[in-house]
N, C-alpha and C positions, 0 to 999 in steps of 0.2 A: 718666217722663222718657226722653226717646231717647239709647240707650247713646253714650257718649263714646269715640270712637273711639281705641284700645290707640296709646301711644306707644313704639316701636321707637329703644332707643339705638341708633345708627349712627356716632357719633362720642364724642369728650371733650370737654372746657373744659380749658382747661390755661394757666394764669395768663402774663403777655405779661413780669410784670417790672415794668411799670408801673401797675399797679394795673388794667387790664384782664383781657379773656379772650379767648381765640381759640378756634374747633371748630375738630379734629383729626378725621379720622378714626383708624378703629377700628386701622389696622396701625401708622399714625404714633402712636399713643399707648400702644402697644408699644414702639415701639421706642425711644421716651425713656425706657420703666419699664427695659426689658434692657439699654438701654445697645449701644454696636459689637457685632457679632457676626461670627463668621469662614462660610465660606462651608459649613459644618454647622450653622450654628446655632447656634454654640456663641459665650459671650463670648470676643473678642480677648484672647489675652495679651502680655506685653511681647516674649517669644519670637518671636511670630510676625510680630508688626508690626516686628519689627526685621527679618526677613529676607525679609517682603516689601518691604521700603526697598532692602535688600543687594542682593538681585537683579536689582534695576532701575537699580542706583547704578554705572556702570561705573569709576568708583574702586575699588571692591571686584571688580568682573569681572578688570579687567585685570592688577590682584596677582595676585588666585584663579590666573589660568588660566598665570600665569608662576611661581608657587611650584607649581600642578600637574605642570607642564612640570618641574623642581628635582627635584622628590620624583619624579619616575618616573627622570628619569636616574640619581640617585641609589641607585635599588634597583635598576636594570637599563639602566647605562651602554652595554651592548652594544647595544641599542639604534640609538645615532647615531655609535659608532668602534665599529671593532674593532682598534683598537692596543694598546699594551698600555706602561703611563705607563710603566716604570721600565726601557724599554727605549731606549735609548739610542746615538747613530753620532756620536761626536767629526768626524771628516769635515764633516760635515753643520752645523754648531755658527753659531749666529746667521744662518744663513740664512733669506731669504723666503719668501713661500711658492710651493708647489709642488701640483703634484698628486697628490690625495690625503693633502695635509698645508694645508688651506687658513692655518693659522696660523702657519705656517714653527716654527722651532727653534728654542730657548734657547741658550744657553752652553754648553751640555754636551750640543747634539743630539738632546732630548729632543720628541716633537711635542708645541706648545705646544697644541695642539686638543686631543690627545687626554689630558693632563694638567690641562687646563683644565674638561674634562665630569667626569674621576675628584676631582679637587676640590671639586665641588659634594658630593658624598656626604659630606665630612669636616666640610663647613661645614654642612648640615641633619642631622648627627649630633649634632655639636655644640648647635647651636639647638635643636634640639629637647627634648634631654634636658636639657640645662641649662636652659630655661624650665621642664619638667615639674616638676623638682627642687625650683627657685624658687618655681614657684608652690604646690605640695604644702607645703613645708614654711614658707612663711612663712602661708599660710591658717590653715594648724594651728594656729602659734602666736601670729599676731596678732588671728584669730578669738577662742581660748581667754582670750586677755588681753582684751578688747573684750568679751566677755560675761561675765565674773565679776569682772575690775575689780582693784581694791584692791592689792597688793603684786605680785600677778604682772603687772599691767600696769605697773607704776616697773620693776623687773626689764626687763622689756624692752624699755620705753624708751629705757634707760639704756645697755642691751645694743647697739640699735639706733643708738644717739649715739656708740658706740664704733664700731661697723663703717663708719660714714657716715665717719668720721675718716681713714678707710685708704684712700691715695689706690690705688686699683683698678690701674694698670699697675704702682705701684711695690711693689706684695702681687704682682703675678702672678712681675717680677722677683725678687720674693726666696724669695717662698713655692714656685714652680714651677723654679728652680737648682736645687736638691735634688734633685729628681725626677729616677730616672733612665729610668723607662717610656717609651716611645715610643705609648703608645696615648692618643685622645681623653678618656679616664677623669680622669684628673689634668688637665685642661684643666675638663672637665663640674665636676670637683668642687669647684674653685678657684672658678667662677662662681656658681655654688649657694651658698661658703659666705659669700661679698659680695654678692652680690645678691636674700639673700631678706630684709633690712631692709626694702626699698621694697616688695614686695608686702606684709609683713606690716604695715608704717602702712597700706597703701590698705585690706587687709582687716580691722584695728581700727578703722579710722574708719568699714567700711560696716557690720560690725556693730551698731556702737554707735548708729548710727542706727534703724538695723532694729529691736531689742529694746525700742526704745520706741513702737512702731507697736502698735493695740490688739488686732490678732490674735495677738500675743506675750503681751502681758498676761491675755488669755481665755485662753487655751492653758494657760499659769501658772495662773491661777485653775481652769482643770477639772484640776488634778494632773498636768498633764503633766512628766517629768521633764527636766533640762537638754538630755539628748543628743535627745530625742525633738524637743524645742524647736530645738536649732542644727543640727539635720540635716533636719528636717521643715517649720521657719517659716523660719531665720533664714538660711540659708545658699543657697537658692535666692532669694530678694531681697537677697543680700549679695553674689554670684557675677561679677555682671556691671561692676562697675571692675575687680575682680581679671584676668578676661578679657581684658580691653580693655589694662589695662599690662602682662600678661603677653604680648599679640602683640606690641605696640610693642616692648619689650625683646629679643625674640626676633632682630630686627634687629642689634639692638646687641651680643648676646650674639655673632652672627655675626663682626661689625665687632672686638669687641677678640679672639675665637681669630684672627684673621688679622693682630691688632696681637700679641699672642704670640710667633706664629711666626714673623713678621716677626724681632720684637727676640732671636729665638732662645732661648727660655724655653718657647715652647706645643709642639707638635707639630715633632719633627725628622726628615730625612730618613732613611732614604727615604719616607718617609709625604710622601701626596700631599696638601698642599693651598696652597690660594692664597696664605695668607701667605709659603709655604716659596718658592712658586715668583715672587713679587714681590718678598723680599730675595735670591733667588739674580739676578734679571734687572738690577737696581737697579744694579750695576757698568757694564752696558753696554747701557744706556738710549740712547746718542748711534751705538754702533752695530747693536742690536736693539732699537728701541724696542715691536716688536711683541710681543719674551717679557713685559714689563711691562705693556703695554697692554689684552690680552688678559685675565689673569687680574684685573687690575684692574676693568677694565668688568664684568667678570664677578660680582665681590664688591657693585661699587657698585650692578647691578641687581639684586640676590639683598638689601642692607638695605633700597634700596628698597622694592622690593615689599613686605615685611616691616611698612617703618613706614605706606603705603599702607592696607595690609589693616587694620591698626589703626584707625589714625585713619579708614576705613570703620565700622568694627563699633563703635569708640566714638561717632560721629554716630547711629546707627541704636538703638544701646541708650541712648542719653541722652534722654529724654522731651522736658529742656528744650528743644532743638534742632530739638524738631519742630515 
């Protein structure tokens, strides 16, 4: 018999869904078995496909590059003044502006420019550590309660139904009178000790989801111990709501230090910040409306951006959304 010529697979069969079949070739029936891959080869993770979203999303660009612009004045005001806030010419008091003072003067003479740039450092001092705070210590403990359950999660339930209760300005008035420091510390630590309720439900409800996914169960099942499991499985698939209310907050953490200092409870003079220098201009609004205006604008792009950036990175890390 005359040999039967060798059949060379070249492709697949790979079912249509409907009861048929389609040939694939040989790469396309790869790349159904591996699944997206990133530009090594490697399979996509949630990481990456969220910040190749970010990058291209200018929602997220144009916070980014205005809280980058924040944070650099912030650390190195001399930069865009070289005045110097706490220096002051009665003289000069509610004037417009001038040159070399493009935001004219307060009440007391002060340039509103160059008080207005030294204020952003006391509001992303504040935002900053106060979210780090928040979000460190409510992870801890609403993670801790969310995977072992039982009595420590009622405990801080019940913990958290208490703090939810205190209305948040009328704690900072009573809690922060006392106080008689002048530094951002007692403001950082007032916010921290109200606002890690909300992170810690967001980070019990993401764990509790997580621990029941089946690579937590095989993990369990080969011996692995708790801390290996919530620092190993569960906490990196748990991390990303925490993230996401943690920026959005960061905003607002800004918004009530300048609702503080405003009501004369957060930060006091001479410490420079926005709130201090919008209830000091607030008298004479009708004849410098610019000492007011200026550090206002100022606050209300700086939560902006804040809640911006969030509501970015929570579109991006939300699967469902895409």
């Amino acid at each position: 018999m005359p040999e039967q010529p060798r059949y060379e697979q070249k492709g697949a069969i790979a079912g249509t869904g409907m009861g048929g079949a389609m040939d694939l070739a040989a790469s396309e029936a790869t790349t159904l078995h591996r699944g997206p891959e990133g530009p090594a080869g490697r399979p996509r993770s949630l990481w990456s496909d969220a910040w190749r979203d970010l990058r291209r999303n200018p929602v997220f660009l144009v916070p980014a590059l205005v809280i980058l612009f924040l944070v650099l004045i912030s650390l190195w005001p001399s930069l865009i003044t070289s005045g110097n806030p706490l220096v002051c010419e009665l003289s000069k008091a509610q004037e417009g502006s001038q040159p070399g003072h493009p935001f004219g003067f307060d009440g007391q003479g002060c340039d509103v420019y160059t008080r207005t740039v030294y204020g952003a450092r006391t509001s992303v001092t504040v935002g900053v550590c106060a979210t780090l705070g928040v979000a460190v210590l409510g992870s801890v403990l609403g993670g801790l309660a969310g995977y072992f359950g039982g009595g420590w999660d009622a405990i801080l339930s019940r913990a958290t139904d208490i703090f939810f209760a205190i209305p948040v300005v009328l704690g900072g008035l009573v809690l922060l009178s006392v106080v008689t420091g002048n530094t951002v510390w007692p403001v950082v630590g007032f916010i921290v000790l109200l606002g890690w309720p909300q992170i810690s439900r967001i980070a019990r409800g993401a764990v509790i989801t997580a621990k029941q996914h089946d690579y937590v169960q095989a993990a369990r099942a080969l011996g692995a111990s708790d801390t290996r499991i919530l620092l190993r499985h569960i906490a990196p698939n748990a991390v990303a709501p925490v993230i996401v209310v943690a920026t959005i907050a960061l905003g607002t953490y800004i918004a009530l230090e300048a609702t503080l200092s405003y009501l004369g409870v957060g930060l006091k003079p001479p410490s420079v910040s926005w709130g201090i220098d919008i209830s000091a201009a607030s008298p004479y609004i009708r004849n410098a409306p610019h000492a007011l205006l200026w550090p206002s604008g100022a606050l209300a792009i700086t939560v902006l951006a804040f809640i911006m950036l969030g509501d970015a990175v929570r579109d991006a890390l939300d699967p469902k959304l895409r």
